[in-house]
C-alpha positions as a Markdown table, in Angstrom:
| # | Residue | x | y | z |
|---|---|---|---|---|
| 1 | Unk | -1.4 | -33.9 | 27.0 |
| 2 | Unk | -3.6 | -37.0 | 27.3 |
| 3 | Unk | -3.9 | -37.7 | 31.0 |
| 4 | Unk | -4.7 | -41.6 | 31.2 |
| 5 | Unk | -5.0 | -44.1 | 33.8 |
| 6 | Unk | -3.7 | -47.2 | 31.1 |
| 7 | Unk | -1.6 | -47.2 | 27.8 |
| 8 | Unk | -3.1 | -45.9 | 24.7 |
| 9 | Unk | -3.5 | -48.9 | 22.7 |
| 10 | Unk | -4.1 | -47.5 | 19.0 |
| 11 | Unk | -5.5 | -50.5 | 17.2 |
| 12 | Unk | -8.2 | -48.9 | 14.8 |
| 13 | Unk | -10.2 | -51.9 | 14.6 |
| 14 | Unk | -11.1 | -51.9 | 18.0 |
| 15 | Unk | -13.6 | -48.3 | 19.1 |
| 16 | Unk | -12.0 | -46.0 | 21.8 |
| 17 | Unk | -14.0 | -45.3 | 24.7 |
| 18 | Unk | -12.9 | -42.7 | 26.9 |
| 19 | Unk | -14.1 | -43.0 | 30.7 |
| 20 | Unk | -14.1 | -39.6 | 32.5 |
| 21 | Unk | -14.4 | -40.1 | 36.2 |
| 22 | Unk | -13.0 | -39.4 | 39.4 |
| 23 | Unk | -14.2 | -42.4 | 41.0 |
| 24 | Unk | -10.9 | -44.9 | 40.3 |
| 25 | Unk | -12.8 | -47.9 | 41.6 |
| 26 | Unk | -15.4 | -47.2 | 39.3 |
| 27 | Unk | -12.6 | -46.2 | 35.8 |
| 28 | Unk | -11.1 | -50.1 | 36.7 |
| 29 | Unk | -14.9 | -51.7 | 36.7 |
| 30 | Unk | -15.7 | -50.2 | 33.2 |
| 31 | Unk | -11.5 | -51.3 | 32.3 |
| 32 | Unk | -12.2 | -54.7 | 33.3 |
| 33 | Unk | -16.2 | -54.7 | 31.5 |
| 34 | Unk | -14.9 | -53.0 | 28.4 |
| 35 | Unk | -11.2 | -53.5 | 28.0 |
| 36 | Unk | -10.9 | -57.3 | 29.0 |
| 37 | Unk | -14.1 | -58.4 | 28.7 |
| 38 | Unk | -15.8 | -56.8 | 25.6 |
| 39 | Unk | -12.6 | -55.9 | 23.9 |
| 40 | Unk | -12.4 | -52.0 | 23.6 |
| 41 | Unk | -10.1 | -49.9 | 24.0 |
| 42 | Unk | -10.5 | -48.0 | 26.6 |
| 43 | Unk | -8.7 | -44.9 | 28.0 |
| 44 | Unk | -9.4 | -42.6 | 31.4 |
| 45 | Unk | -9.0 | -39.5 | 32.8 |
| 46 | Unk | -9.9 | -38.9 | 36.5 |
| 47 | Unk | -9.5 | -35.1 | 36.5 |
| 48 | Unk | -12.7 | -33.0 | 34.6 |
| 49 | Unk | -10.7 | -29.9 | 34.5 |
| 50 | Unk | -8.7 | -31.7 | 32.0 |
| 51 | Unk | -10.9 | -33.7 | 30.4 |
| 52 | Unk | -12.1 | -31.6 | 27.4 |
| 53 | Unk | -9.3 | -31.2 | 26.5 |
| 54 | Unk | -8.6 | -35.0 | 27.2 |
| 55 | Unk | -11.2 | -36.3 | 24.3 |
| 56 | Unk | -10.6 | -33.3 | 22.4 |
| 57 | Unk | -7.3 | -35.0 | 22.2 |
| 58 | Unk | -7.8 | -38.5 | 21.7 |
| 59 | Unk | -10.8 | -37.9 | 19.3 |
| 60 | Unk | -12.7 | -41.7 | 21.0 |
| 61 | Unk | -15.4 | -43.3 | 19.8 |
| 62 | Unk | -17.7 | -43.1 | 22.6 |
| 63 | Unk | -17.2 | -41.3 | 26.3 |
| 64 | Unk | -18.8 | -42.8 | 29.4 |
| 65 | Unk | -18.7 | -38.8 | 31.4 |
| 66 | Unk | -19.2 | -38.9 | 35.4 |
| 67 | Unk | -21.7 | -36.1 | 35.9 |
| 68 | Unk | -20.7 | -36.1 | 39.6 |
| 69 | Unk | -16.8 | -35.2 | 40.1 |
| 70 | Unk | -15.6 | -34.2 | 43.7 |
| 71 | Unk | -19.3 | -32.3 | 44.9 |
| 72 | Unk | -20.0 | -30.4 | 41.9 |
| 73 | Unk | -22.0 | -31.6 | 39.0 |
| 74 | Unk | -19.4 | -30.3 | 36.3 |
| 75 | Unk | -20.0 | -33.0 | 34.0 |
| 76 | Unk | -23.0 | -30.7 | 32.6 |
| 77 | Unk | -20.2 | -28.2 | 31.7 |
| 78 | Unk | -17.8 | -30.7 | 29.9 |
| 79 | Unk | -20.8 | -31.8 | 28.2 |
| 80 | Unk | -21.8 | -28.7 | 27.1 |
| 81 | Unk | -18.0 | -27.8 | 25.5 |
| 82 | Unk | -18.1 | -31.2 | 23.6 |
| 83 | Unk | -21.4 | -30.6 | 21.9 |
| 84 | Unk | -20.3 | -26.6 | 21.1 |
| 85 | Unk | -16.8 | -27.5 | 20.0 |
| 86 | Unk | -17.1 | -29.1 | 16.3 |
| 87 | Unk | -14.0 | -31.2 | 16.9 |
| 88 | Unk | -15.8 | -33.5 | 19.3 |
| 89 | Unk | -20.1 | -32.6 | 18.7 |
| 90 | Unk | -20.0 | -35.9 | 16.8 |
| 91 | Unk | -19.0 | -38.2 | 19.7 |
| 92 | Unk | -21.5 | -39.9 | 21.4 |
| 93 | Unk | -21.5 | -39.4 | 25.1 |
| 94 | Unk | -23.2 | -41.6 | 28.3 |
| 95 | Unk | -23.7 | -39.3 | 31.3 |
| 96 | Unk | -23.6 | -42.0 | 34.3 |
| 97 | Unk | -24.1 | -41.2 | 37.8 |
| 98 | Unk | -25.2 | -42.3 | 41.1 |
| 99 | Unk | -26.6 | -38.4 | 41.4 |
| 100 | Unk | -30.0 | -39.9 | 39.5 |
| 101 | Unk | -32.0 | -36.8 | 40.9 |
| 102 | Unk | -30.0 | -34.5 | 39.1 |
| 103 | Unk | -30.0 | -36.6 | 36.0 |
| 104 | Unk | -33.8 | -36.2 | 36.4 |
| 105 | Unk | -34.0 | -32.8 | 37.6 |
| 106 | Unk | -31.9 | -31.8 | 33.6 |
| 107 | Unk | -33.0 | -34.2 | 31.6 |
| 108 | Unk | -34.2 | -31.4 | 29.6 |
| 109 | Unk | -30.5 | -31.2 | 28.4 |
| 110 | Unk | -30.2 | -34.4 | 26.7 |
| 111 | Unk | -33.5 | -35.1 | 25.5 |
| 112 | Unk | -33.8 | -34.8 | 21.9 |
| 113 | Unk | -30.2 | -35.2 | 21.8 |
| 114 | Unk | -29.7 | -38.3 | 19.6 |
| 115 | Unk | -26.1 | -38.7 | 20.7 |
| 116 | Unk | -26.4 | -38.4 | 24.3 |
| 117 | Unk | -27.7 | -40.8 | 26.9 |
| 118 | Unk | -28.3 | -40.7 | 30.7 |
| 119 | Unk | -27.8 | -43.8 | 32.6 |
| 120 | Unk | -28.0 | -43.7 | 37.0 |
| 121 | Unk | -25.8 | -45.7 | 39.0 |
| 122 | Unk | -25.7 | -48.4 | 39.8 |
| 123 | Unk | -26.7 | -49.8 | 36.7 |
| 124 | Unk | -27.6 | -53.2 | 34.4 |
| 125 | Unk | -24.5 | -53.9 | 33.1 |
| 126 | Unk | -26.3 | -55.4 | 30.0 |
| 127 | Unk | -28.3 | -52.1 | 29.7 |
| 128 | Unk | -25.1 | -50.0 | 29.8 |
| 129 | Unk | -23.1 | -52.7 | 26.9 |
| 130 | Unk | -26.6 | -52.2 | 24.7 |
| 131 | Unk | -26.4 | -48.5 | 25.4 |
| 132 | Unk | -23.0 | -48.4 | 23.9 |
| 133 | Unk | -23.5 | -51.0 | 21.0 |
| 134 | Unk | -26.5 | -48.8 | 19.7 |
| 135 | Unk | -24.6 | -45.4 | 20.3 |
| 136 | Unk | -21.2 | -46.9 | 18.3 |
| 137 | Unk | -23.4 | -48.3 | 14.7 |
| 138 | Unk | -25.3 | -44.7 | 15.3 |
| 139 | Unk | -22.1 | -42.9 | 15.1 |
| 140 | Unk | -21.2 | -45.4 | 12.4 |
| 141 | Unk | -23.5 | -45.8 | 10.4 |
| 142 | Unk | -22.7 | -49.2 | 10.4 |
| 143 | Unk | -22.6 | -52.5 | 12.9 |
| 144 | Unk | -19.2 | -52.4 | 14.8 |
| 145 | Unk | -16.9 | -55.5 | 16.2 |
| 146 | Unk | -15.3 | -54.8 | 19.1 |
């Protein structure tokens, strides 16, 4: 059962980015960025138990994945069943967090990764849309319009 914060909007000309989060000031900035003013689709999920199973399900383009959720840091484990599950390996993922130490402290685990990125909050909003521009035409294969 997709848990999301606004409508699924299947148009398949648009690419799906799914924001996992618990922060739901932050899930209506990146609505507002991507949605209304870049044109995505996006869709949410606030809770990381479910959130596997949440992109599992709705199979998005990209995923923008909190690292941070209540005090834990269990975005490394949602992470970690996305790249062993070969449903969802091929999605591209941005780990985003204000918890840049800890981003540091594992950056062991997405180096080398060509499908993974790590980005600390707060961020350049025109870092983060070039971040997701050159992780959609990698996935691709191809220059997208969103």
């Amino acid at each position: 059962m997709l848990d999301t914060s606004y409508e699924l909007d299947l148009d398949p000309g648009r690419a799906r980015i799914a924001v996992v989060d618990d922060d739901i000031v932050f899930v209506d900035l990146m609505h507002d960025l991507l949605a209304n003013g870049e044109g995505y689709e996006v869709i949410s999920s606030s809770h990381w138990i479910q959130s596997y199973e949440f992109i599992k399900d709705a199979q998005p383009d990209l995923v923008i994945l909190d690292l941070m959720m209540g005090r834990e840091q269990t975005g490394w484990a949602v992470l970690q069943l996305l790249q062993e599950d070969p449903n969802t390996a091929h999605i591209p993922v941005i780990l985003c967090s204000a918890a840049e130490p800890a981003l540091r402290q594992n950056a062991c685990r997405v180096t080398g990764r060509a499908m993974v990125e790590a980005i600390a909050k707060p961020f350049d909003v025109d870092h983060l849309l070039g971040v997701i521009a050159r992780l959609l035409e990698q996935r691709s294969g191809k220059k997208l319009t969103n």
